[in-house]
N, CA, C and O of each residue as an XYZ file, in Angstrom:
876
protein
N     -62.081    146.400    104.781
C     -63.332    147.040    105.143
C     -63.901    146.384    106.410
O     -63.564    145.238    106.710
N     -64.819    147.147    107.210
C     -65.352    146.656    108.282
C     -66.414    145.718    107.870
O     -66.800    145.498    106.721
N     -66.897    145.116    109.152
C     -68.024    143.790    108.664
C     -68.960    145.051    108.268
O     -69.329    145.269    107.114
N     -69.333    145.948    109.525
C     -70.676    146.903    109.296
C     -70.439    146.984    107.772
O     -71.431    146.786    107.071
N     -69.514    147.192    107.289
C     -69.773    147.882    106.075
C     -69.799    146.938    104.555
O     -69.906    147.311    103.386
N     -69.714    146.156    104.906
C     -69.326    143.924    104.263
C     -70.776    144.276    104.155
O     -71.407    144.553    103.135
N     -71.217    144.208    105.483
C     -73.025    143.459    105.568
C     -74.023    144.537    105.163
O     -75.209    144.211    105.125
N     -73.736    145.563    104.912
C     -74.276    146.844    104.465
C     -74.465    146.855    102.841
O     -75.535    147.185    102.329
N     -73.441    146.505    102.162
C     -73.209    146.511    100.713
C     -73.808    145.244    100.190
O     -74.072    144.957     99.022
N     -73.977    144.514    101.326
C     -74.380    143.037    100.917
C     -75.981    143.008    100.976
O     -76.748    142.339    100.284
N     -76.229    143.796    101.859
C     -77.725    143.889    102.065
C     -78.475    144.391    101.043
O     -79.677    144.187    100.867
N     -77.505    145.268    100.156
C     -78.141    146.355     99.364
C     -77.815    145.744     97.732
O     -78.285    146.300     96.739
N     -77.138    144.798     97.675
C     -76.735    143.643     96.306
C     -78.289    142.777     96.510
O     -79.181    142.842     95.663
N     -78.406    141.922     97.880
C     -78.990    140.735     97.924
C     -80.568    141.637     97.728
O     -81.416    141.156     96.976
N     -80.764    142.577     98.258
C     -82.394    143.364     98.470
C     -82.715    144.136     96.358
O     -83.795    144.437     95.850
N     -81.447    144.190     95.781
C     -81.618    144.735     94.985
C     -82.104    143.084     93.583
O     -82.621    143.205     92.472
N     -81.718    141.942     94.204
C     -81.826    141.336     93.649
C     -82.362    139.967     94.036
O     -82.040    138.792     93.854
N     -83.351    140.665     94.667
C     -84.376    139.873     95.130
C     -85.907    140.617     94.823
O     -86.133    141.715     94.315
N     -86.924    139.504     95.372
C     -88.433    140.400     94.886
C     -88.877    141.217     95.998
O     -90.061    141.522     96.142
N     -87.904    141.598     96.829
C     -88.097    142.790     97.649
C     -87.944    143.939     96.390
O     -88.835    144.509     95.760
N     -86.711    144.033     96.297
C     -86.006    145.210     94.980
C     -85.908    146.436     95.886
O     -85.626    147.420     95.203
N     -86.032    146.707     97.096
C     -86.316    148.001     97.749
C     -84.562    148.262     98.357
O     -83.888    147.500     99.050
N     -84.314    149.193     97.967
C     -82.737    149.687     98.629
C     -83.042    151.086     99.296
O     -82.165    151.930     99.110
N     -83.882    151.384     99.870
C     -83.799    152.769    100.471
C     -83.319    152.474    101.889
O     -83.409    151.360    102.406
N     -82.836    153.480    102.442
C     -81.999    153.526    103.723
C     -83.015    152.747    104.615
O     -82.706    151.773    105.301
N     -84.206    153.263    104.532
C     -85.150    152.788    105.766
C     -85.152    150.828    105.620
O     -85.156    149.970    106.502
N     -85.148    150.746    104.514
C     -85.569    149.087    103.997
C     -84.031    148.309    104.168
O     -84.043    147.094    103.968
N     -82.769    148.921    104.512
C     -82.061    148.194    104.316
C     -81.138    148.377    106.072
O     -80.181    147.798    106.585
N     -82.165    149.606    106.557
C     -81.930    149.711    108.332
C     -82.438    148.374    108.567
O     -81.844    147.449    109.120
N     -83.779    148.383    108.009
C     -85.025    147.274    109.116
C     -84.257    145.971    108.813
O     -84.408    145.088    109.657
N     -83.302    145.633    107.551
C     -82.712    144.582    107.197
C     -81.767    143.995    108.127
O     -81.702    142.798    108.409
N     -80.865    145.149    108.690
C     -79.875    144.521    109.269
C     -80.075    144.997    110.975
O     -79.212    144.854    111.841
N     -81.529    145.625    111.181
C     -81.451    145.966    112.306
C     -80.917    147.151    113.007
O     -80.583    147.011    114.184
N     -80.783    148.421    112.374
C     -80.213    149.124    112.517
C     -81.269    150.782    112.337
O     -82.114    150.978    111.464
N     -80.950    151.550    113.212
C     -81.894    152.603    112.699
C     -81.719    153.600    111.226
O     -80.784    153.624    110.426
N     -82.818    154.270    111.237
C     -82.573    154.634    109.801
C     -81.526    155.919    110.104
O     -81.159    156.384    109.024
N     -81.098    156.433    110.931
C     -80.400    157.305    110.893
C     -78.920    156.847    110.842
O     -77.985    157.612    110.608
N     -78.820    155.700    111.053
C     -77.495    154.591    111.531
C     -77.367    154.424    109.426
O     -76.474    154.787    108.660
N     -78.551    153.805    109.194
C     -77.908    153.314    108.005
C     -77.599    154.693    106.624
O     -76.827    154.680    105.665
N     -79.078    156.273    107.337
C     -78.412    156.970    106.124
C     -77.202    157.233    106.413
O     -76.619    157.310    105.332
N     -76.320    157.458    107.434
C     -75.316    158.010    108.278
C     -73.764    156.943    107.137
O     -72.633    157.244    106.754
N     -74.404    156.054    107.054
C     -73.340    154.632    106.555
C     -73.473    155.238    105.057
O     -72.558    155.820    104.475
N     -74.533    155.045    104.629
C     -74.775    155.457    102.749
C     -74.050    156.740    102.507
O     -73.182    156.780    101.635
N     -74.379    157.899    103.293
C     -73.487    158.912    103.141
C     -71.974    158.662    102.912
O     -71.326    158.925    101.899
N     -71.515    158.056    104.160
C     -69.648    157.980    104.329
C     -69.440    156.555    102.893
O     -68.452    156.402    102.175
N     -70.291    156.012    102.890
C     -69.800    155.135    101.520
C     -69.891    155.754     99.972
O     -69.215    155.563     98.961
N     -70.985    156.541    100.257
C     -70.905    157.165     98.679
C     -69.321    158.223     98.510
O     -68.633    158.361     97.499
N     -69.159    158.723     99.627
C     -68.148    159.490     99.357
C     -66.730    158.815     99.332
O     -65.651    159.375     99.138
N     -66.970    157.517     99.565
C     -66.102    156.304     99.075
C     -66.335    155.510     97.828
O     -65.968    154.398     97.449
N     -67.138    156.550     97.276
C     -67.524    155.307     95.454
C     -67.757    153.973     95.754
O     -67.328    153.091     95.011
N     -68.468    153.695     96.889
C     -68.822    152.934     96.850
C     -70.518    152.332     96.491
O     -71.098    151.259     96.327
N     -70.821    153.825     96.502
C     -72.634    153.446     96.883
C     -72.784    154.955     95.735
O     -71.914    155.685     95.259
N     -74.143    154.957     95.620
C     -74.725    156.370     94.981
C     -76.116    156.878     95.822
O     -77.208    156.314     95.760
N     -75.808    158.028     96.583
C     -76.826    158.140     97.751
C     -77.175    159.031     97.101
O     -76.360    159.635     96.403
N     -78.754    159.443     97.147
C     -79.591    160.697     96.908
C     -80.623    160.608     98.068
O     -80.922    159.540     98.603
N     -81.263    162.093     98.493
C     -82.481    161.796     99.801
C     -83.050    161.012     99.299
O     -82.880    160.876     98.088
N     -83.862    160.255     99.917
C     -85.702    159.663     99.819
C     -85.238    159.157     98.281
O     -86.030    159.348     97.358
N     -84.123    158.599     98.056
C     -84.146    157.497     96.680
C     -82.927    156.801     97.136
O     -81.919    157.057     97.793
N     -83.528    155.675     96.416
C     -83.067    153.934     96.679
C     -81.531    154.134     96.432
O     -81.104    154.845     95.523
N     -80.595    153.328     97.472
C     -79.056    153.256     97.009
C     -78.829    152.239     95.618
O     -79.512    151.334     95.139
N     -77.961    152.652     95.360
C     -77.238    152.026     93.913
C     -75.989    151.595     94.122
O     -75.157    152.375     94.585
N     -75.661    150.280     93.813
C     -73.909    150.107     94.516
C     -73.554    150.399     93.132
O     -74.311    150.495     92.166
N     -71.789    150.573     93.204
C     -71.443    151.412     92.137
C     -70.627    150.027     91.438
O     -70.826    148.899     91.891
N     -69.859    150.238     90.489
C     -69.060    148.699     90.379
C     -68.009    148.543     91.376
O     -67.637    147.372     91.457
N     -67.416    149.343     92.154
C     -66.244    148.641     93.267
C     -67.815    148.658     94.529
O     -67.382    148.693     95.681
N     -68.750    148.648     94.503
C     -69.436    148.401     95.786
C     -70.269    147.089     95.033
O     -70.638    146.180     95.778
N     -70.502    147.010     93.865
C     -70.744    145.377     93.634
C     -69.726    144.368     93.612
O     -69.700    143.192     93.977
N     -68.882    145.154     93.078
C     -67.475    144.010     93.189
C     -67.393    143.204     94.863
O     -67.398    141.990     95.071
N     -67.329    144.176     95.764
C     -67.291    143.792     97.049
C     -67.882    143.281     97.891
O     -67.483    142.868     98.980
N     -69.494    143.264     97.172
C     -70.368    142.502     98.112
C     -70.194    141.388     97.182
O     -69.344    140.668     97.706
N     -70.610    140.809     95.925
C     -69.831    139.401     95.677
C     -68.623    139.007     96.015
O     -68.509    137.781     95.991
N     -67.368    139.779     96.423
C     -66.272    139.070     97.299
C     -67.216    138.665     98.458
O     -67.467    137.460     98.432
N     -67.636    139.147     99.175
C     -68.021    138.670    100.517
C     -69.267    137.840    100.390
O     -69.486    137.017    101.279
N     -70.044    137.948     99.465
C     -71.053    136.694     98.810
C     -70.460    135.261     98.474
O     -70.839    134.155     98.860
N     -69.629    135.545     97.808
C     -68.866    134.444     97.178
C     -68.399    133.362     98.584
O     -68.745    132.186     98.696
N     -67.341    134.319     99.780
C     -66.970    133.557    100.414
C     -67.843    132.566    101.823
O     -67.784    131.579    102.556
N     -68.710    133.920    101.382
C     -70.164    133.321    102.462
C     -70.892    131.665    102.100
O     -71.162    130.697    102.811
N     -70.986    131.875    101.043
C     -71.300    130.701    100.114
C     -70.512    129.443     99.935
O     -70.986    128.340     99.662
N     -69.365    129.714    100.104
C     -68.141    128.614     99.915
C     -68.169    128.239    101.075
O     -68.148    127.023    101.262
N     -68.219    129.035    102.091
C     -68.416    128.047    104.088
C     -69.770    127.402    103.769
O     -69.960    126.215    104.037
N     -70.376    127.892    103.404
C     -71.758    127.410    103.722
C     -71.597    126.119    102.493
O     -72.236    125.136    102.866
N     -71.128    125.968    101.575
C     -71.110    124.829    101.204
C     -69.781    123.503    101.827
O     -69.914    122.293    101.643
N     -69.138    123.856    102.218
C     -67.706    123.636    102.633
C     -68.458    122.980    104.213
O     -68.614    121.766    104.344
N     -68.781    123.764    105.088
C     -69.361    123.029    105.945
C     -70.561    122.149    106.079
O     -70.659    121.456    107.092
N     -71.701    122.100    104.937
C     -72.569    120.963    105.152
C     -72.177    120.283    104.166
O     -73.137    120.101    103.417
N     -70.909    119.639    103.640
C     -70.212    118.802    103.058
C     -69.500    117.822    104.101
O     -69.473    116.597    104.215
N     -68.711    119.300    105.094
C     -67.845    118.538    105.413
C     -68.118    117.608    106.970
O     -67.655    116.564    107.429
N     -69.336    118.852    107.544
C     -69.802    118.429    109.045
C     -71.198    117.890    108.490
O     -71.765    117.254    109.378
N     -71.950    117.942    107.279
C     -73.439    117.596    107.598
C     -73.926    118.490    108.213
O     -74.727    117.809    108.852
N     -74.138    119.720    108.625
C     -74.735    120.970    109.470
C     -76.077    121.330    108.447
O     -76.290    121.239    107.238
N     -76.670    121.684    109.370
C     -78.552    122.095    108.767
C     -77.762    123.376    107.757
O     -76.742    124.065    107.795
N     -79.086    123.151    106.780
C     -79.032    124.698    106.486
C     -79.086    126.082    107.070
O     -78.543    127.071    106.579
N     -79.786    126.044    108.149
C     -79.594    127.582    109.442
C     -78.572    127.130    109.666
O     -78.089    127.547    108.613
N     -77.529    126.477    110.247
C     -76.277    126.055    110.815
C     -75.460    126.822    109.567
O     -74.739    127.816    109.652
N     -75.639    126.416    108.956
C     -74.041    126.673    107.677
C     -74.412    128.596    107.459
O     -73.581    129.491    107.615
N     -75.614    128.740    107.141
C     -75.538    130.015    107.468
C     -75.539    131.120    108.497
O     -75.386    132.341    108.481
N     -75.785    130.146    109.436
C     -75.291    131.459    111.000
C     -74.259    131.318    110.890
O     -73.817    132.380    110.451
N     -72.834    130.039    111.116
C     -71.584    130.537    110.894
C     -71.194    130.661    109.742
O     -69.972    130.533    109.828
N     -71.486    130.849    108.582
C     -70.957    131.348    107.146
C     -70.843    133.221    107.108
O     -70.136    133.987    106.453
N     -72.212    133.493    108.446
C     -72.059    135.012    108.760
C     -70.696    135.201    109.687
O     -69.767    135.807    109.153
N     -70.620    134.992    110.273
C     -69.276    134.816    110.967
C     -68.259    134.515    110.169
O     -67.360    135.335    110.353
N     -67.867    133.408    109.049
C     -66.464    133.629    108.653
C     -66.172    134.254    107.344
O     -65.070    134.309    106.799
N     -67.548    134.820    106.814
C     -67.184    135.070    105.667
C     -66.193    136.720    105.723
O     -65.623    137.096    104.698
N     -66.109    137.639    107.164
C     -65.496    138.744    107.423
C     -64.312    138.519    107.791
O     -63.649    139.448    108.253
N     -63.557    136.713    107.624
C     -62.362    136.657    108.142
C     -61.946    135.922    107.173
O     -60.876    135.427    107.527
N     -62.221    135.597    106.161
C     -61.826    134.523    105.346
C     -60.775    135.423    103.929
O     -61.383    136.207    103.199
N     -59.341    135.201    103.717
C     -58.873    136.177    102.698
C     -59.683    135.558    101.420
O     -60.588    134.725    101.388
N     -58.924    136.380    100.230
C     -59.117    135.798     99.159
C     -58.084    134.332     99.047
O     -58.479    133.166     99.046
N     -57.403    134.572     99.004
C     -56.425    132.942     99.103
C     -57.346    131.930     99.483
O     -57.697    131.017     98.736
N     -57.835    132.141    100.951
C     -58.532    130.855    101.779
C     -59.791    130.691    100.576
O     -59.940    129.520    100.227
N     -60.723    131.702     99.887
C     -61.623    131.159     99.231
C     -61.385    130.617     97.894
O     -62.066    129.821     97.248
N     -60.204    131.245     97.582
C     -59.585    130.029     96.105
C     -59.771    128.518     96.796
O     -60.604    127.727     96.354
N     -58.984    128.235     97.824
C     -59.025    127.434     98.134
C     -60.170    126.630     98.504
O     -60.559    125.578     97.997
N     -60.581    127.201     99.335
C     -61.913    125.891     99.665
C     -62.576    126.259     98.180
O     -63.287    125.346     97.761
N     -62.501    127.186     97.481
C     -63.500    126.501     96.023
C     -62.921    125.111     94.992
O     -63.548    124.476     94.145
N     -61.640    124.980     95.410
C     -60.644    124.371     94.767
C     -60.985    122.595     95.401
O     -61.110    121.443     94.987
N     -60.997    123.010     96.047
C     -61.061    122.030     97.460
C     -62.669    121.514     96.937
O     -62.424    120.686     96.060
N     -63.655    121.588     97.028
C     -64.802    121.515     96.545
C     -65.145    121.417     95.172
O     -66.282    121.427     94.699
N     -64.121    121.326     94.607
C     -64.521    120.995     93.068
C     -64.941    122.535     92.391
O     -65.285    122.552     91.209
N     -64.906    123.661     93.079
C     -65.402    124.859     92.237
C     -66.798    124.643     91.866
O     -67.124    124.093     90.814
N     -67.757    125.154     92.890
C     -68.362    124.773     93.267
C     -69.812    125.961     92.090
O     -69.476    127.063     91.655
N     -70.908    125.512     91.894
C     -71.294    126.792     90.970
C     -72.788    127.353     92.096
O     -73.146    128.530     92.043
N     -73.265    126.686     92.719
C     -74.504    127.042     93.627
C     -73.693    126.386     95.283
O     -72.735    125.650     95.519
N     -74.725    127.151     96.158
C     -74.045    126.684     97.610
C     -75.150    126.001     97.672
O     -76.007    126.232     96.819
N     -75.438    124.800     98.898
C     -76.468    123.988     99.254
C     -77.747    124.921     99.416
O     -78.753    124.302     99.764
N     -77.891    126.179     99.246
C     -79.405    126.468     99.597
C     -79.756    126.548     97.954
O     -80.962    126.506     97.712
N     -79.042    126.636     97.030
C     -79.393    126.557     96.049
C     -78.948    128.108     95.062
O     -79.207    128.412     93.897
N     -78.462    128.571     95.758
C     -77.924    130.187     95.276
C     -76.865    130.132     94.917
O     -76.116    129.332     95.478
N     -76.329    131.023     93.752
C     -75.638    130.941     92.976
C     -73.967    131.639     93.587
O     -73.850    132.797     93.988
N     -72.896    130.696     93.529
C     -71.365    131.020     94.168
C     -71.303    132.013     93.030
O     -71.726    131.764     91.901
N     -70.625    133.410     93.483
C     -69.534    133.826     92.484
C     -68.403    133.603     92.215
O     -67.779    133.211     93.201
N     -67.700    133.684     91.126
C     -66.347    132.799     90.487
C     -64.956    134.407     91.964
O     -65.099    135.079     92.985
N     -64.156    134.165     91.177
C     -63.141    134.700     91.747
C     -62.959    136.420     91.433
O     -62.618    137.348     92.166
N     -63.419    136.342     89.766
C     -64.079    137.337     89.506
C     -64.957    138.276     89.755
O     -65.123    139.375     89.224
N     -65.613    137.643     90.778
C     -66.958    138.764     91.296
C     -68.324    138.680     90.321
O     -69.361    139.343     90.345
N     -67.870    137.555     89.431
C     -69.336    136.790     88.188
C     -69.820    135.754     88.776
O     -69.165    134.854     89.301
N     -71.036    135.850     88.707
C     -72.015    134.888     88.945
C     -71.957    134.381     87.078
O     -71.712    135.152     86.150
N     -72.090    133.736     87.030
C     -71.638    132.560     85.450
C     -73.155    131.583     85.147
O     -73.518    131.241     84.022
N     -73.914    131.247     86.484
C     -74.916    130.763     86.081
C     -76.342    131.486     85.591
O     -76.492    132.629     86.021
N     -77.134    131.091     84.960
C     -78.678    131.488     84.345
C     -79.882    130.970     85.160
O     -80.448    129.890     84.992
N     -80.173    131.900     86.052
C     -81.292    131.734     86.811
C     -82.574    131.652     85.889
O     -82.969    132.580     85.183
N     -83.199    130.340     86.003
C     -84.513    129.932     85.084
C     -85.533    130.072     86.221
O     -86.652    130.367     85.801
N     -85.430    129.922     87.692
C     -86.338    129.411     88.343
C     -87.504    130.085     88.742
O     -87.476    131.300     88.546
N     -88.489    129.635     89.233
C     -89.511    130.529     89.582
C     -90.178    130.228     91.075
O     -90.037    129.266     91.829
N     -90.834    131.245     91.173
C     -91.095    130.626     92.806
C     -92.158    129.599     92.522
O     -92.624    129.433     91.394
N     -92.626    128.727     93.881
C     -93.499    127.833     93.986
C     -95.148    128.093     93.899
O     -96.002    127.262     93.590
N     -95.310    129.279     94.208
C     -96.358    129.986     93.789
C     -97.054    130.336     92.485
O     -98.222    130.587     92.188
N     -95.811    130.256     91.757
C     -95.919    130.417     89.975
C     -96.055    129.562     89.479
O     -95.964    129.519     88.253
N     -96.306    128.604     90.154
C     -96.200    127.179     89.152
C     -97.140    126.843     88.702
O     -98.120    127.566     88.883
N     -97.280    125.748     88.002
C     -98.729    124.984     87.199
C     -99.206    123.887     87.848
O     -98.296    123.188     88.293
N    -100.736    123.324     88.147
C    -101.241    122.200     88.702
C    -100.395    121.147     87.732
O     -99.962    121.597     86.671
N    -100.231    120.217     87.958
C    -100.065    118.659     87.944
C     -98.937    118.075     87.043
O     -98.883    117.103     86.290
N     -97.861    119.263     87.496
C     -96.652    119.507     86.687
C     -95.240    118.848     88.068
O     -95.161    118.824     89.296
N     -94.611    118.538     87.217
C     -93.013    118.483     87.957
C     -91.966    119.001     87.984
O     -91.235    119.045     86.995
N     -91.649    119.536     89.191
C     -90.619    120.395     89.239
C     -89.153    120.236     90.024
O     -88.908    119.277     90.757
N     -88.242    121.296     89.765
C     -87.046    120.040     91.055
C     -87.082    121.340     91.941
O     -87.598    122.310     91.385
N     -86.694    121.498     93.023
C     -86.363    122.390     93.787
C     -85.009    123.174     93.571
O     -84.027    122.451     93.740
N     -84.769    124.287     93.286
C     -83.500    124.957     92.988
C     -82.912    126.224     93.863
O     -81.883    126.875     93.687
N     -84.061    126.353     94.993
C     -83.125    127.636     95.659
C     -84.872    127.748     96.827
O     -86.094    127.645     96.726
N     -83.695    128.042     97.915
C     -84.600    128.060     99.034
C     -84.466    129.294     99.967
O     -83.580    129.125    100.805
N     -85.035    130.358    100.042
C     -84.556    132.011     99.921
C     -85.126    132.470    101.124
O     -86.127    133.130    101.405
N     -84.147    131.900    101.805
C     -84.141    132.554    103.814
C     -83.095    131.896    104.375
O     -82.224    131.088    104.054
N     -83.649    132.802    105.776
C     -82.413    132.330    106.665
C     -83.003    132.147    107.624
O     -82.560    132.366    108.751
N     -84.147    131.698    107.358
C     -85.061    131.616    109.224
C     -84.997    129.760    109.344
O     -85.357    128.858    108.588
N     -84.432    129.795    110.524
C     -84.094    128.508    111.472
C     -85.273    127.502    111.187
O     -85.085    126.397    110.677
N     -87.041    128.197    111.728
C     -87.662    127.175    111.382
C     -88.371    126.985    110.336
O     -89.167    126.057    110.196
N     -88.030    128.224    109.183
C     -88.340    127.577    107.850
C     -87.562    126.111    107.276
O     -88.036    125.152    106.667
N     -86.358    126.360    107.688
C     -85.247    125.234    107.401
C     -85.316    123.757    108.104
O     -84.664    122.812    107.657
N     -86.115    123.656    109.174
C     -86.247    122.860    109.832
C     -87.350    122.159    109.319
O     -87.303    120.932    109.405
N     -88.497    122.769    108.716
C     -90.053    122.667    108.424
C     -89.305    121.637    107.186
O     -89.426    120.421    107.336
N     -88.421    122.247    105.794
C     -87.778    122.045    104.964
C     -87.015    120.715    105.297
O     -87.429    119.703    104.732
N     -85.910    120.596    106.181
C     -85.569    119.099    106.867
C     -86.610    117.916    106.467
O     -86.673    117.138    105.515
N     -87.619    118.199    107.957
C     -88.458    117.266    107.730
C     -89.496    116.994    106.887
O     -90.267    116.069    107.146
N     -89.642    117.777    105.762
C     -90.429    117.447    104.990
C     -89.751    117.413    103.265
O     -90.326    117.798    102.247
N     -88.225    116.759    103.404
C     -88.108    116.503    102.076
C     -87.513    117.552    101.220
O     -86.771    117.378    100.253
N     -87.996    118.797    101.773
C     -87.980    119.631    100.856
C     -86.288    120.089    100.888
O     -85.951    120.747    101.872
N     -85.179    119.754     99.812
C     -84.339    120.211     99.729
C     -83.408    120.349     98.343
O     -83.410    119.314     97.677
N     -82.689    121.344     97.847
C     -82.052    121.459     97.055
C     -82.020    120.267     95.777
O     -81.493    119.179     96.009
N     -82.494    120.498     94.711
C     -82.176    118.996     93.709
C     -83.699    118.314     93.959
O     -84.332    117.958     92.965
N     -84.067    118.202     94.815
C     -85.542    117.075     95.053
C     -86.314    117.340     93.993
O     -86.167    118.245     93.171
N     -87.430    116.228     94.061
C     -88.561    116.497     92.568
C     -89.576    116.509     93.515
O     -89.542    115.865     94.564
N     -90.646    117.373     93.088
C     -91.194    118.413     93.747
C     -92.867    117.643     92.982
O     -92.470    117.620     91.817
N     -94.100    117.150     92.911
C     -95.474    117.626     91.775
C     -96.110    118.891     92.295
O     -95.353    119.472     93.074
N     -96.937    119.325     92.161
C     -97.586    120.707     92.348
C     -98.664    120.094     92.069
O     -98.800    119.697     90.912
N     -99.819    119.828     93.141
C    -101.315    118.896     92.702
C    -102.383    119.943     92.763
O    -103.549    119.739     92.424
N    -102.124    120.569     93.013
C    -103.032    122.107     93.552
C    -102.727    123.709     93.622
O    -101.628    123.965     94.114
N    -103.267    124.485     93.342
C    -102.870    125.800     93.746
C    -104.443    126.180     93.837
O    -105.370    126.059     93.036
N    -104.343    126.711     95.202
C    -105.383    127.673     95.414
C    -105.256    128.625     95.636
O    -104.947    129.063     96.745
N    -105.566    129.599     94.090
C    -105.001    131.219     93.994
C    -105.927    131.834     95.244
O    -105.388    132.446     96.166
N    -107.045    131.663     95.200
C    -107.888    132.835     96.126
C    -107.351    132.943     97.648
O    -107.365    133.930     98.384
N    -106.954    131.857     97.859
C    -106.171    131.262     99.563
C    -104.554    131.427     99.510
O    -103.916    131.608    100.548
N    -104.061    131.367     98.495
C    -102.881    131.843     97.940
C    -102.195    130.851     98.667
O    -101.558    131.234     99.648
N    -102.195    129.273     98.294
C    -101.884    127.661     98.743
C    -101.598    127.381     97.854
O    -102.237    127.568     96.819
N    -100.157    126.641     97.989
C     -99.753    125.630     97.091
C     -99.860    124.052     97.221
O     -98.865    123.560     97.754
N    -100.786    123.209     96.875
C    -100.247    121.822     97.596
C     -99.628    120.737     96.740
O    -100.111    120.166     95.762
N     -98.065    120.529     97.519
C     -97.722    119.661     96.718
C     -97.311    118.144     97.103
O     -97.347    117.909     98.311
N     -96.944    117.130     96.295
C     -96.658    115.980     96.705
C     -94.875    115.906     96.664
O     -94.250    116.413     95.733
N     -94.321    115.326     97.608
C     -92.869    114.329     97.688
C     -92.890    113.653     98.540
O     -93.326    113.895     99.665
N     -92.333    112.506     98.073
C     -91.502    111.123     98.422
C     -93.246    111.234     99.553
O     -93.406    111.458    100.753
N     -94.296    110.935     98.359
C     -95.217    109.888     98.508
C     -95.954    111.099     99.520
O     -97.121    110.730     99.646
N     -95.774    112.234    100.196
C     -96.368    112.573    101.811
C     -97.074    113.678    100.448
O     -96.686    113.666     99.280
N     -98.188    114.573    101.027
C     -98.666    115.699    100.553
C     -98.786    116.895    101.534
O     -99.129    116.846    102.715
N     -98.492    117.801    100.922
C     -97.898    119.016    101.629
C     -99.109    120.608    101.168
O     -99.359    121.000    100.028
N     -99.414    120.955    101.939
C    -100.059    121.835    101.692
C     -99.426    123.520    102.122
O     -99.815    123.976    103.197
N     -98.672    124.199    101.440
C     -98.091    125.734    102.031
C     -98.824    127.058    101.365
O     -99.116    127.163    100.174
N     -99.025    127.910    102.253
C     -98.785    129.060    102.399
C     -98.126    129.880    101.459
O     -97.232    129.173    100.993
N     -98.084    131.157    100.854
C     -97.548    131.997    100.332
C     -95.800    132.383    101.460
O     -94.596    132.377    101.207
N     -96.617    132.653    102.637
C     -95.208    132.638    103.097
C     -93.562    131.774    102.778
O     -92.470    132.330    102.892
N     -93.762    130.447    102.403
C     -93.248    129.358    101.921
C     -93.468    129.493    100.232
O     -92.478    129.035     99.662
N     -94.344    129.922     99.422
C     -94.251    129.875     98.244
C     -93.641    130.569     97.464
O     -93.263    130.478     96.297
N     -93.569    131.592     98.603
C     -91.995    132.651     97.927
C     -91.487    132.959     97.792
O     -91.272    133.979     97.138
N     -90.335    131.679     98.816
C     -89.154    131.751     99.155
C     -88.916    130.530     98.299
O     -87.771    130.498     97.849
N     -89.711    129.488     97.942
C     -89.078    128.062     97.707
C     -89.070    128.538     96.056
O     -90.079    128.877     95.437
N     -88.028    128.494     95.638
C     -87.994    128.453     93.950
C     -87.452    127.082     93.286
O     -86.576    126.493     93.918
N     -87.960    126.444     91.890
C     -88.199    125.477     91.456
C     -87.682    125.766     89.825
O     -87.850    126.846     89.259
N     -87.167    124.830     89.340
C     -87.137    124.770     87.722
C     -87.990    123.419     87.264
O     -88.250    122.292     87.685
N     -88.231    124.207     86.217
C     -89.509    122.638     85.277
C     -88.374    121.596     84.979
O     -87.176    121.878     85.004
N     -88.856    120.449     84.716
C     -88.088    119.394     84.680
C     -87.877    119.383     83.235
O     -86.711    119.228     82.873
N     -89.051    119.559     82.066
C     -88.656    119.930     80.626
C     -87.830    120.433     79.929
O     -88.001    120.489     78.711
C-alpha cells in the first residue's frame, strides 16, 4: 500500500481512538493536511477496497483488514520510535519525525526483529501502547488525563499524546517524562489549571497540556 494510504487509515484508527473520536472526511483532511475533497476522494477508492466503510456526511469506520493495517503500520512506527531513543538517546519529536519516515519502509521481518531486539517491547517511550505481531494491542489502558485528576494525590506519568516539537521540549526540561511520579497540588477547575509538583520544582499547566499528559494512580 501507498504511504498516502498507511497515513490515511492511521489517522482514522488514532482519531477514532482518541478524545477527538471524530472520523469524518473533513476532520481527518485537516489531520493530515489535505483538502476535503482529497480525503473524500481517498475514503471512496478505499471503501471499494474493504478497507474503510464510507457513507456522505458520516464518520469513516475502518473495517477489520483496514484496522489490521493501520496497527501493522502503528506497531512499526512505535518500534523505531522506541529502537531509536534507546539506541541514539533522540528527543521525543526526534524519534517521531523519523519513525514517520521509516515506518512506510520497514517489512514485517525488520519489525519482528527490532521487537526481538528490544526485549518485545509493550509501550514505545511516549508511553503508547506497541501492537504485538498480531495487530493486538495486549495492554489495559487505566490512565487518565492530567486534568482528571485529584488535589494532593500521586500519580506516575503514562502517555504523553502529541507530536508537537515544543510540547516535548517544555516536557524535556521540566521532568516531565514517561514512568516519572507526578503530585497534583492544585486544580483550578474555573481556569481549567493543573498545578503540579516534580523533582522538588512546581509547575503550573494549562488544559492545553492537561490533555495530552495522561497519568495512572500509584494505588
Amino acid at each position: 500500500m501507498s504511504v498516502a494510504i498507511e497515513n490515511f487509515v492511521k489517522a482514522i484508527y488514532k482519531n477514532n481512538n482518541n478524545d477527538v473520536n471524530d472520523t469524518k472526511p473533513g476532520n481527518i483532511a485537516k489531520k493530515l493536511g489535505i483538502s476535503n475533497a482529497a480525503a473524500t476522494d481517498m475514503a471512496k477508492k478505499l471503501a471499494a477496497k474493504d478497507i474503510l466503510n464510507y457513507e456522505k456526511y458520516q464518520a469513516l469506520q475502518l473495517t477489520n483488514k483496514g484496522e489490521k493495517m493501520a496497527l501493522n503500520v502503528i506497531r512499526k512506527h512505535r518500534l523505531w520510535e522506541a529502537f531509536l531513543h534507546k539506541t541514539f538517546d533522540m528527543t521525543l519529536h526526534e524519534i517521531h519525525r523519523e519513525a514517520e519516515f521509516l515506518e512506510h519502509e520497514t517489512s514485517n521481518f525488520l519489525a519482528n526483529k527490532i521487537s526481538d531486539y528490544l526485549g518485545n517491547p509493550k509501550f514505545d517511550p511516549h508511553g503508547d501502547p506497541i501492537p504485538n505481531e498480531n495487530g493486538e494491542i495486549t495492554t489495559i489502558d487505566t490512565s487518565i488525563s492530567l486534568s482528571n485528576t485529584q488535589e494532593g494525590k500521586q500519580y506516575i506519568i503514562s502517555r504523553l499524546m502529541s507530536d508537537d516539537k515544543e510540547f516535548f521540549d517544555f516536557c524535556a526540561l521540566n521532568g516531565l517524562k514517561y514512568g516519572n511520579s507526578i503530585l497534583v497540588t492544585k486544580q483550578f477547575s474555573k481556569n481549567k489549571m493543573t498545578q503540579i509538583s516534580i523533582n522538588n520544582n512546581t509547575i503550573l499547566l494549562n488544559e492545553d497540556f492537561t490533555n495530552i499528559i495522561y497519568v495512572n494512580d500509584t494505588n
